[in-house]
C-alpha positions in Angstrom: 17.0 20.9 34.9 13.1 20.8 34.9 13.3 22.0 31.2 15.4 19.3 30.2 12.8 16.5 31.8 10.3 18.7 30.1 11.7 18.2 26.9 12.2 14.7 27.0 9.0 14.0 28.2 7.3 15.6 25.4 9.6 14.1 22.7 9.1 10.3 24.4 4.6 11.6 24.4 5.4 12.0 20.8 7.4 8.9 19.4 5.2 6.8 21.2 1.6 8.3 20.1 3.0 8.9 16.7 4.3 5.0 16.9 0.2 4.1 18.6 -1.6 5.9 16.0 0.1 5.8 12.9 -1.3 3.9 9.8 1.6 1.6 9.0 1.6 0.4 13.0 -2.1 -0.8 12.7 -1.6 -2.4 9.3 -1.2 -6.5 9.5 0.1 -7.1 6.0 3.7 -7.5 4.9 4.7 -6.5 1.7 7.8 -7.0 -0.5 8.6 -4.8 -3.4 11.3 -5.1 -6.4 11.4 -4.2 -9.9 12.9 -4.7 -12.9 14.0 -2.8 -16.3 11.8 -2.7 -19.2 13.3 -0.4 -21.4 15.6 2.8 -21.4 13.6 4.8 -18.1 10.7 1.9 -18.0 9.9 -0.5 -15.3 8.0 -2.7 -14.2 7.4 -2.5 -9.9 6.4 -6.0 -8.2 4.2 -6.0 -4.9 4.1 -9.2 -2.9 2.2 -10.1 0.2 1.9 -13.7 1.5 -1.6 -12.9 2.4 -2.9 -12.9 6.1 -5.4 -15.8 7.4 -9.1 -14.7 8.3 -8.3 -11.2 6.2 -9.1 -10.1 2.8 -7.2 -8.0 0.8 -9.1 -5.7 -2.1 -8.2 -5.7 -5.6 -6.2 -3.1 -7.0 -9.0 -2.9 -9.8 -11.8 -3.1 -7.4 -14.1 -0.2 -8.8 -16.3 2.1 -6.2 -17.6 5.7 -6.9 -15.5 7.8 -4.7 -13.3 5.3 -3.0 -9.8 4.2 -4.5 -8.7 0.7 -2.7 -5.5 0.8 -3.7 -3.2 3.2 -5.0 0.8 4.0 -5.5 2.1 7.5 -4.5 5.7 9.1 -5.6 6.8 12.4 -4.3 9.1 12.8 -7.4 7.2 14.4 -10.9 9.6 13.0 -12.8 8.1 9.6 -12.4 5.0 8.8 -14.6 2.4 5.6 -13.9 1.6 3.3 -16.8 -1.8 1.5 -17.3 -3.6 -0.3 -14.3 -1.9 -2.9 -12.3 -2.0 -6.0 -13.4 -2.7 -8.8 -10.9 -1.5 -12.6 -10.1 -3.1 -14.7 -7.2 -6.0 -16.2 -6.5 -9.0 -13.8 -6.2 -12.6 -14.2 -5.6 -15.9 -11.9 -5.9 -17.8 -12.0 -2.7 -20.4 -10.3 -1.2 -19.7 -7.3 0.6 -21.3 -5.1 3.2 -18.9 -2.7 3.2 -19.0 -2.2 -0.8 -22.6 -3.3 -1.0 -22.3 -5.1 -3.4 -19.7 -7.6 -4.7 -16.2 -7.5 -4.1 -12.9 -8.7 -5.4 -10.5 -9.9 -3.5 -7.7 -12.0 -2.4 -7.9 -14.2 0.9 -4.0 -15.6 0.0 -0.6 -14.5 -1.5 -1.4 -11.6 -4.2 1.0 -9.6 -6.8 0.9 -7.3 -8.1 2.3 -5.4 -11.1 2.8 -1.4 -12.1 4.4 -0.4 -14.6 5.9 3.1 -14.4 8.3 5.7 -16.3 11.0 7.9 -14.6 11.7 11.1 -16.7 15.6 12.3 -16.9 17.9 10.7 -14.5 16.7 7.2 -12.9 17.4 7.9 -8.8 19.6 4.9 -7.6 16.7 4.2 -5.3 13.1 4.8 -5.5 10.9 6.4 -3.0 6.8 5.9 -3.1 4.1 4.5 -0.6 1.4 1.7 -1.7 -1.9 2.3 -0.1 -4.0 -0.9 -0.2 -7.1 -1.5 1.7 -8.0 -4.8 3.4 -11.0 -6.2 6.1 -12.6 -8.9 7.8 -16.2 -9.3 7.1 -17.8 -5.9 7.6 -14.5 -4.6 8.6 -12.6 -2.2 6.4 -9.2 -0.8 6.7 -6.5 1.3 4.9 -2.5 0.6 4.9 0.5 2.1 3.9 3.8 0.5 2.6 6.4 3.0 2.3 9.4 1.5 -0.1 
């Protein structure tokens, strides 16, 4: 019987450190995601976040040696990534301590766009994680949105 309790404890330590510590639990933006057909195996994938007050969200295009801000993960081959993503929202360049230098970013709703391919047989739904990086001042954080 003290096996069983064992057990159970361990399992309950596990769900609830992996539920503490994990990426996605820290992360304070919400994300929408839909797409829509382009062409025979083409589409086009929409992110959508309504933004979150006193936080700033960093461009998808935002450019710094060694550091990727935001980026869009598949675990299937078969699915190719076109061009960059294009953006809609209201950004602005600022001043960043974290970047030091200037940084572009979006303090309100933000979309945006990626247009990918899918090789062979389209899956009825796909699978992929947006990373996406967001802070506060001299803060800086990573996020994931699994979809």
């Amino acid at each position: 019987m003290k096996q069983v309790f064992r057990i159970i404890g361990f399992l309950l330590f596990v769900f609830l450190t992996n539920d503490l510590f994990s990426q996605d639990s820290l992360s304070i933006y919400k994300w929408t995601v839909s797409s829509k057909k382009t062409g025979e195996g083409r589409f086009e994938l929409i992110f959508s976040t309504t933004g979150v007050p006193g936080w700033q969200l960093y461009s998808p295009s935002q450019t710094i040696p060694d550091l990727t801000t935001t980026e869009i993960k598949f675990g299937d081959s078969a699915i190719e990534q076109q061009k960059n993503v294009v953006e809609g929202g209201s950004s602005k360049e600022i001043n960043s301590t974290v970047f030091e230098g200037k940084a572009k970013i979006y303090e309100g709703a933000a979309e945006w766009k990626k247009e990918i391919t899918i090789s062979g047989t389209v899956p009825a739904q796909l699978q992929g994680v947006l990373r996406y990086s967001y802070g506060s001042n001299d803060e800086f954080y990573t996020g994931n949105f699994p979809f």
